[in-house]
N, C-alpha and C positions, 0 to 999 in steps of 0.2 A: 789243387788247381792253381796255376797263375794267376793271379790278377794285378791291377792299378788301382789307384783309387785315385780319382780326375780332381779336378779342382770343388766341385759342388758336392765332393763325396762319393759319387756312383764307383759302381766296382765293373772294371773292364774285364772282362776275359780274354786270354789269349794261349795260342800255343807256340812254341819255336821252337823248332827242329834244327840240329844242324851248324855245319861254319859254312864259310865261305860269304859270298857277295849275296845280302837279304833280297829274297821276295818278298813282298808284304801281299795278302792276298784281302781284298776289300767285300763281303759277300751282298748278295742280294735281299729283296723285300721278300719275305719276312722270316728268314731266316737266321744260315749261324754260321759261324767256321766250318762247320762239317760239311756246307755246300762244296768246297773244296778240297776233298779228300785227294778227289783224281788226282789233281793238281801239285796239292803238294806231295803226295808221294813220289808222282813223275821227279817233281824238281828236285826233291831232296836227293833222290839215286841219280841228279846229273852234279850232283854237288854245289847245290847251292844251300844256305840260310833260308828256310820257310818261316813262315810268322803271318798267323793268321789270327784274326779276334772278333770276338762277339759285339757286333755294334749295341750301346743301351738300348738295353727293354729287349736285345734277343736276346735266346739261346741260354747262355749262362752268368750273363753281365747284370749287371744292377738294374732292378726295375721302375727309375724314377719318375717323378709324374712331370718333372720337367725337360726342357733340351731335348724333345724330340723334333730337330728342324736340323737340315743342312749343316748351320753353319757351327750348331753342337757338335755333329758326328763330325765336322772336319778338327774341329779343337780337340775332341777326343784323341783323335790320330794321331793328332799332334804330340799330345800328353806324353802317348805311348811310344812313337817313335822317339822321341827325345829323354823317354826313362831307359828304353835300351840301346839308347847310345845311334840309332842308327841311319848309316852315312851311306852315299852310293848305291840305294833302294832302288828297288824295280815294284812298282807300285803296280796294281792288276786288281782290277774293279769289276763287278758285272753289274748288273740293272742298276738300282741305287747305287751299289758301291763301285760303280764306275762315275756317276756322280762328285759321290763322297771321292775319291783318286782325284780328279778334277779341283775341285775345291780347294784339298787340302794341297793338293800339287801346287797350287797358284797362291794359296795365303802363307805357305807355312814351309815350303816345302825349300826354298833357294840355300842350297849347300848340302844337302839331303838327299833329292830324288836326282837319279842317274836317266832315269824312262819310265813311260807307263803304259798301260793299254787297257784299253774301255770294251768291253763286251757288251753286247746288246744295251746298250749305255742309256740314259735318261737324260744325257746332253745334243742340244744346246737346251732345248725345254718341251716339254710333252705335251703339256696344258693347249688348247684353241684359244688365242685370244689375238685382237687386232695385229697383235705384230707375227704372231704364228698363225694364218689362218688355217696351215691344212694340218694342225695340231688334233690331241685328241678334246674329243666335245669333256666339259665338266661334268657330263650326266653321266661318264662313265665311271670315271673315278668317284661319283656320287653313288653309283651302284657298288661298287669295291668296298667303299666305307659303309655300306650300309649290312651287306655281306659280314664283313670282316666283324664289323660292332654288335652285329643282332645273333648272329648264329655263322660262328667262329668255326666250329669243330667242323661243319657240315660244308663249308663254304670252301677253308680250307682241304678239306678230301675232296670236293671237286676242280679246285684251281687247278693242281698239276696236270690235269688234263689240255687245257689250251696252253699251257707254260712248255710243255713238253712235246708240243703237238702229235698227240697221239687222238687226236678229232680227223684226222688226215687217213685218204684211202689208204689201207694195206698198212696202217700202224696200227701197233698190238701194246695195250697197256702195261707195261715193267712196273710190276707189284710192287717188288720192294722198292724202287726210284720212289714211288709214286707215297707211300707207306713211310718212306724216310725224311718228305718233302713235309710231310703232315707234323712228324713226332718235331721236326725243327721249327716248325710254323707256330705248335704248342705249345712250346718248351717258352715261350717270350711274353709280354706282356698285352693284352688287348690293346688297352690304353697307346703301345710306343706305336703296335701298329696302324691303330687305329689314325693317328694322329703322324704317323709316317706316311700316308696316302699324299698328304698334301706337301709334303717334304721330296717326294721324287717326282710328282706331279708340276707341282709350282715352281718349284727353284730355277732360276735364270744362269744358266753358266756359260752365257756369250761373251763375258769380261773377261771370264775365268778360263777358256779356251785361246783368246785371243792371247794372252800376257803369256803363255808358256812359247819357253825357249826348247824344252827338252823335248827327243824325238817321243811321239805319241802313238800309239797303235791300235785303230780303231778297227773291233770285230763285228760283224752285225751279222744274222741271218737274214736272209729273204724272206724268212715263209712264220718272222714274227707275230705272235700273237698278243704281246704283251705290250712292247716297246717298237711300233710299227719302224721297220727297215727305212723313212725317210728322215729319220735322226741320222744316221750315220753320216750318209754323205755332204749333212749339215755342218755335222759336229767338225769333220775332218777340212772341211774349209775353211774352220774360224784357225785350225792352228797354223803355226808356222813350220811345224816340223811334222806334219802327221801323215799316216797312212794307214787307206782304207783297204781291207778286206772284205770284200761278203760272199755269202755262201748260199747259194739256191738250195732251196727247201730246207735248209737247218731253221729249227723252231728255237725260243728264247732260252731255254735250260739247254742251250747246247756245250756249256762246258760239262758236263755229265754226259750226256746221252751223246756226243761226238767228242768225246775228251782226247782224242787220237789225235785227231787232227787239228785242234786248237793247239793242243801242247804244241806240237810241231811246228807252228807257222808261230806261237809264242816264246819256243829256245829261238828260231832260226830269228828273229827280232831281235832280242837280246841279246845273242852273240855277234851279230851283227856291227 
């Protein structure tokens, strides 16, 4: 396997496919690189550089018991991008790891990221609180962590259901999606996830939205269950260069379950 070894010791996973001009693909909670399969295989048959990795405590990366917050997974990025060298990135995040893209695009990123684009994203901030009031309430992410920490195996087999939205009339469960959502949810560490609730919940990225120059590409579905659809048109005002997408009735794992069409409007982006 690939990996790094970051500065506190943890071991990164990663894969990279390919020459040409890098993608970097950024995954979601609480998963792994292999959320991106569709993706990078699309991209690698249009000739570009893939490069996807396992954020700590998922998947196949090092299980630390610390740096599970924001601005660890943006350092991590960092780590990685700058051990293979790479320039002129097209950075592509979904839930958290549109997040994490954001972050690391604004801390780390000046002479590096060419664009990015945030899917059902966790920016500007998710949390309810006085400056957010039509955020989501704490109780709910209280019920996630309490899920996720008590009874993992069982919580996670029922997630990909509202993730996928296959709770919707005339949706039919895709077994293996659903089967493959789980084996990557297990494969990680309780602890990273446990303690990642509050790391895509919490983090504030109205500074970090604002300070980007580079063109932005914000995806969102309507018919989100996860990361409600009034993030986006948030997120895409704080930039200076952004642009919104949304898609009635696409649910939050829509790079999977409508990968068609995401690729599509995400080459016509980037060639752009």
């Amino acid at each position: 396997m690939s990996t790094i070894t970051v500065k506190d010791g943890t071991e990164i996973y990663y894969k990279d496919w390919g020459t040409g001009q890098p993608i970097v693909f950024h995954h979601g909670w609480p998963l792994s690189a292999d959320d991106w399969d569709a993706q990078m295989m699309f991209f690698l048959k249009q000739g570009y550089r893939v490069i996807a990795h396992d954020r700590r405590g998922h998947g196949r990366s090092g299980q630390s018991s610390e740096g599970n917050n924001m601005e660890t997974y943006a350092a991590d990025v960092a780590e990685l991008t700058a051990a293979l060298d790479l320039k002129d990135a097209i950075h592509i995040g979904h839930s958290t790891g549109g997040g994490e893209v954001i972050r690391y695009a604004a801390k780390y990123g000046k002479g590096r990221v060419a664009k990015a684009v945030i899917i059902s994203a966790v920016t500007p901030i998710m949390i309810q609180n006085e400056a957010n009031p039509d955020g989501v309430p704490l109780s709910v992410f209280d019920e996630i962590r309490e899920g996720t920490g008590s009874s993992r195996s069982q919580y996670f087999y029922d997630f990909p259901i509202p993730f996928y939205g296959w709770n919707r009339e005339g949706k039919t469960v895709q077994e293996g999606i659903k089967h493959n959502w789980w084996r990557q949810g297990m494969m990680g560490s309780v602890l990273a996830h446990y303690e990642g609730i509050k790391a895509f919940s919490e983090s504030d990225f109205t500074e970090d939205l604002k300070s980007l120059d580079i063109p932005v590409l914000v995806l969102h579905g309507e018919d989100d269950q996860i990361v409600p659809y009034n993030q986006a048109p948030k997120a895409a005002a704080l930039l200076k260069n952004g642009k919104l997408i949304s898609y009635p009735g696409f649910p939050h794992g829509m790079p999977t379950t409508e990968a068609e069409t995401i690729n599509k409007d995400i080459l016509e982006f980037i060639k752009k």
